[in-house]
N, C-alpha and C positions, 0 to 999 in steps of 0.2 A: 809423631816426632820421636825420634832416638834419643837415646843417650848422648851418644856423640853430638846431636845437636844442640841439645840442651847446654852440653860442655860448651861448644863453640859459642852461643848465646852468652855465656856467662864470659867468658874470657871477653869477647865484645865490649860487654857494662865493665867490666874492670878496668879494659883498657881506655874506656870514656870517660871515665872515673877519674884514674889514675893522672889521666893528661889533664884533665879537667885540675887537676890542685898543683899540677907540678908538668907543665907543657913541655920543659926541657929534656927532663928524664925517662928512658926508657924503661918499664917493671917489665920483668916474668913473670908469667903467672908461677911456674915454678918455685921461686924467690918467694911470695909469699906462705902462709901460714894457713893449713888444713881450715881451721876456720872462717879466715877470710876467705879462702876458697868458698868454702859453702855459705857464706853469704851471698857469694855474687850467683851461685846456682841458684838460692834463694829469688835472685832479683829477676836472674833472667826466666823462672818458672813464671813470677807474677806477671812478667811484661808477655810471655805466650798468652796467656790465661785471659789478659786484657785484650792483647790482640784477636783471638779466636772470637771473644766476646761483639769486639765490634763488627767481625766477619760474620756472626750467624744476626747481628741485629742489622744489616744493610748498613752500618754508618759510612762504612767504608766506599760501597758502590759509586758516588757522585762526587769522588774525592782524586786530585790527582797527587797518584801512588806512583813513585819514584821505582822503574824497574832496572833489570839488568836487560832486559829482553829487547 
């Protein structure tokens, strides 16, 4: 995983976030604060980390995963 991914990952949770408390308004990530930024890099590292986790324990294997394919 890249950097650029991980970016893209976190701009994701913020914008699920964001609509989550306030469904009308549109945020930048821009617009927010270096911090908050690195929170949501924060969030989206933990959700890889979980992810990868359930891909080497098979959880995933017998599940159906929503693709683009």
């Amino acid at each position: 995983m890249t950097g650029e991914d991980l970016l893209k990952l976190a701009y994701a949770a913020f914008v699920a976030d964001k609509t989550a408390q306030e469904p009308i308004i549109f945020h930048k990530w821009q617009d927010i604060s270096e911090q908050e930024q690195k929170r949501y890099c924060g969030i989206a590292t933990i959700v890889v980390q979980e992810y990868q986790h359930l891909v080497q324990a098979g959880d995933l294997n017998n599940r159906n995963v929503v693709s683009n394919g």
